[in-house]
C-alpha positions in Angstrom: -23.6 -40.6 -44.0 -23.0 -38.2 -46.6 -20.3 -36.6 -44.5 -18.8 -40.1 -44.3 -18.9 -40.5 -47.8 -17.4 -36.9 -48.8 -14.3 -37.2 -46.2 -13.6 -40.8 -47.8 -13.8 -39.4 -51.7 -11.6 -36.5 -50.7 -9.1 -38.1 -48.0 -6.6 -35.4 -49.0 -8.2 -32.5 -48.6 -9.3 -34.1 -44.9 -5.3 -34.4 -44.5 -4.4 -31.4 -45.6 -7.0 -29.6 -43.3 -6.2 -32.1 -39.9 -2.9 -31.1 -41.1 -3.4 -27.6 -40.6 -5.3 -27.8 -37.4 -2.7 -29.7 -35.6 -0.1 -26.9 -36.9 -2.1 -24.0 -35.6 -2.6 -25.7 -32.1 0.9 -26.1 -31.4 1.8 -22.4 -32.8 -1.1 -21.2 -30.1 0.4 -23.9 -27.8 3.2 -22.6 -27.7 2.6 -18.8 -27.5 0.1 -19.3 -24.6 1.2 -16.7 -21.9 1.6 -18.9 -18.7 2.4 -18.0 -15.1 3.8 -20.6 -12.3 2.0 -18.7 -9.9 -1.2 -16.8 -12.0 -1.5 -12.9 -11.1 -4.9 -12.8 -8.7 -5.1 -9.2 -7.9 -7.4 -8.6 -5.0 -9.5 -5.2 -5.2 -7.6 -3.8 -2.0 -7.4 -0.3 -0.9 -5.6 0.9 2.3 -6.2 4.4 4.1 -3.5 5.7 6.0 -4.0 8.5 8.3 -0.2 9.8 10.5 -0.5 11.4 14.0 3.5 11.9 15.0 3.5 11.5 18.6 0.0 9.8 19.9 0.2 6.9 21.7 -1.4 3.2 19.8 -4.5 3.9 21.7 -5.2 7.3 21.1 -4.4 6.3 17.3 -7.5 3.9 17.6 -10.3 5.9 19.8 -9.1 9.2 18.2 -8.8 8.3 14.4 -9.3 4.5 13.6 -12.9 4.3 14.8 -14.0 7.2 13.6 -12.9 6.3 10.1 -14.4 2.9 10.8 -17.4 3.9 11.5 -18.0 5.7 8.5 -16.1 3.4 6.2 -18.4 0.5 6.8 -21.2 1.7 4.6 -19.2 1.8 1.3 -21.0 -0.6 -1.4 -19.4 -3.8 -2.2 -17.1 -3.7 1.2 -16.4 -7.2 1.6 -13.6 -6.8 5.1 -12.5 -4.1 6.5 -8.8 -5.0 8.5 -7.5 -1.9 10.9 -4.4 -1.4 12.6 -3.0 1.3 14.8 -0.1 1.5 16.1 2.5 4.7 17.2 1.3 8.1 15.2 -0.5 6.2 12.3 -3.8 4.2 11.3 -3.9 2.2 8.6 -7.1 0.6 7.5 -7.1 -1.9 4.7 -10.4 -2.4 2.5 -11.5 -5.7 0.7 -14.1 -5.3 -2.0 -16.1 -7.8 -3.6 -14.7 -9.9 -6.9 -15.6 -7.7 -10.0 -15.4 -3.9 -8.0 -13.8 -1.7 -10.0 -11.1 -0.3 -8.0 -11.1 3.3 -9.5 -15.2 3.4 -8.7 -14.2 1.7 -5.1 -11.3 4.4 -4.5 -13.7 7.6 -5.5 -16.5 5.8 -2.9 -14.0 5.7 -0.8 -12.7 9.0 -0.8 -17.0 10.8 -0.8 -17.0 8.7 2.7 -13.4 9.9 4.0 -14.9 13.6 3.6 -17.5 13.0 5.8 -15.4 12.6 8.3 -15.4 16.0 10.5 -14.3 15.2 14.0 -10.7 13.9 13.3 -8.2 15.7 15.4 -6.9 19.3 14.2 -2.8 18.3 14.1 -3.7 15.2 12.6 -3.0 14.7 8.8 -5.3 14.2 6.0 -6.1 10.0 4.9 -4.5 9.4 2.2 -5.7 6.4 0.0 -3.4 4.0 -1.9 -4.5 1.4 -4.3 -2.8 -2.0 -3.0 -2.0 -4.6 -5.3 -1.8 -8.3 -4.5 0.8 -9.4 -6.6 3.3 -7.0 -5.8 2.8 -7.1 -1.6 5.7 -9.0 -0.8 8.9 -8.1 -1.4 11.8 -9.8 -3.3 14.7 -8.3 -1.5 15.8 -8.1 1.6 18.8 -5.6 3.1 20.0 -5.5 6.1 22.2 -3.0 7.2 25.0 -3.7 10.2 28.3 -1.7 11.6 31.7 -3.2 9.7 32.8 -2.6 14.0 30.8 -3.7 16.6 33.5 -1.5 18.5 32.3 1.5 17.0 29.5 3.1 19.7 28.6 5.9 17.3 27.2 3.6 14.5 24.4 2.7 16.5 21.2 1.3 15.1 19.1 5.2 14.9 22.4 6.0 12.6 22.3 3.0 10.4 18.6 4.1 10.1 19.5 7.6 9.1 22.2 6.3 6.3 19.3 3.8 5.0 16.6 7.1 4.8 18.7 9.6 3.8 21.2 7.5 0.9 19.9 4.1 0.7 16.2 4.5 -0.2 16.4 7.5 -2.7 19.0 5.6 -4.9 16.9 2.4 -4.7 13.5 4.4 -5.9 15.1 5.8 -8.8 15.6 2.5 -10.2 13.0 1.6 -13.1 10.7 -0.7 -12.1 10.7 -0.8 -8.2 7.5 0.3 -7.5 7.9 0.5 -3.3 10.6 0.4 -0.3 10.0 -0.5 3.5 12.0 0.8 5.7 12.2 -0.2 9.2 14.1 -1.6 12.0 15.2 2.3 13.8 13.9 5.1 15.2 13.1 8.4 13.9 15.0 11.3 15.9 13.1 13.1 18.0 13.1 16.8 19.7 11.5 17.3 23.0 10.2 20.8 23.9 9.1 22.1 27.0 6.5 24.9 27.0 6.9 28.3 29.3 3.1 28.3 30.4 3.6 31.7 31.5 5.1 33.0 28.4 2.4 31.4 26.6 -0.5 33.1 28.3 1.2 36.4 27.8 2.0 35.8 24.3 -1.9 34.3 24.1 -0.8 31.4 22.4 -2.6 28.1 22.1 -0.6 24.4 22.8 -2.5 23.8 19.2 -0.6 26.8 17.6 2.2 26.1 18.7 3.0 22.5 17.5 1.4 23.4 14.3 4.0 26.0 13.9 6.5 23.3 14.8 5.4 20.8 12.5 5.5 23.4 9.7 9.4 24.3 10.0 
């Protein structure tokens, strides 16, 4: 009751200070960071591993499973989603709520040396921090011939003007953090081995495409 009694003897000071309150509530109000759509970044991280030239199931008994099998054992995976496909695996990790990515990435990384039996020409995982709220995309090009008369301007050279012009001018724009490219064909060299020459040179098959991969 006394607290009754005081707010009625000082009405004013009660004004004042309601006064106040309902002041700083709309200021914080109205400086309230909101989102339509709230960022929810799910602790993601994707391995890719790139073969050029082995088949979609050669990609999967030759490199997918065996990183499978020793990715499975890293602490807090939640889901592990794999996907081969022509000359690269790709393996996407889900952690639990609350992993710390940069712990979750070095985890990763301790199990991806493990890993001894991957073939020789193959190339090294690589790891990538995926983030959730920046995995689709908000643009769209598509490329097309001004002629559809024109046979040279097929689809594999539309590719090459996209790879070789397109994409470096759009990644040196602040602020785009990725481009996809897709839709073509990369070009590709076939080479057919002397097996004679080869024995009396005492080459390896192995050798040989490493040498080729290198120039």
């Amino acid at each position: 009751m006394k607290l009754i009694d005081q707010s009625i003897r000082n009405y004013h000071s009660v004004t004042v200070v309601m006064a106040l309150v309902a002041v700083v509530g709309v200021i914080c109000f109205n400086t309230l960071p909101r989102q339509l759509t709230p960022t929810v970044d799910k602790p993601l991280i994707e391995v890719r591993t790139e073969y050029p030239g082995l088949s979609p199931n050669e990609v999967e008994r030759n490199i997918t499973r065996r990183l499978e099998e020793q990715l499975e054992s890293v602490e807090g995976l939640k889901k592990m989603i794999s996907r081969s496909q022509h000359g690269l695996s790709t393996i996407t990790l889900e952690f639990e709520w609350g992993t710390d990515k940069n712990i979750a990435m070095i985890d990763v990384n301790n199990k991806l040396q493990q890993v001894k039996d991957l073939p020789v020409l193959s190339d090294k995982p690589t790891l990538k921090s995926v983030s959730t709220d920046n995995s689709n995309p908000i643009m769209w090009i598509v490329f097309d011939k001004p002629d559809p008369k024109m046979p040279t301007m097929n689809q594999n050279y539309m590719y090459e003007i996209g790879e070789d012009i397109v994409i470096p001018s759009l990644r040196r724009i602040t602020g785009i953090a990725d481009v996809w490219h897709f839709g073509g064909e990369d070009r590709e060299m076939r080479v057919e081995f002397d097996p004679y020459s080869i024995a009396r040179l005492r080459l390896t098959y192995a050798e040989i495409i490493k040498r080729l991969r290198e120039e």
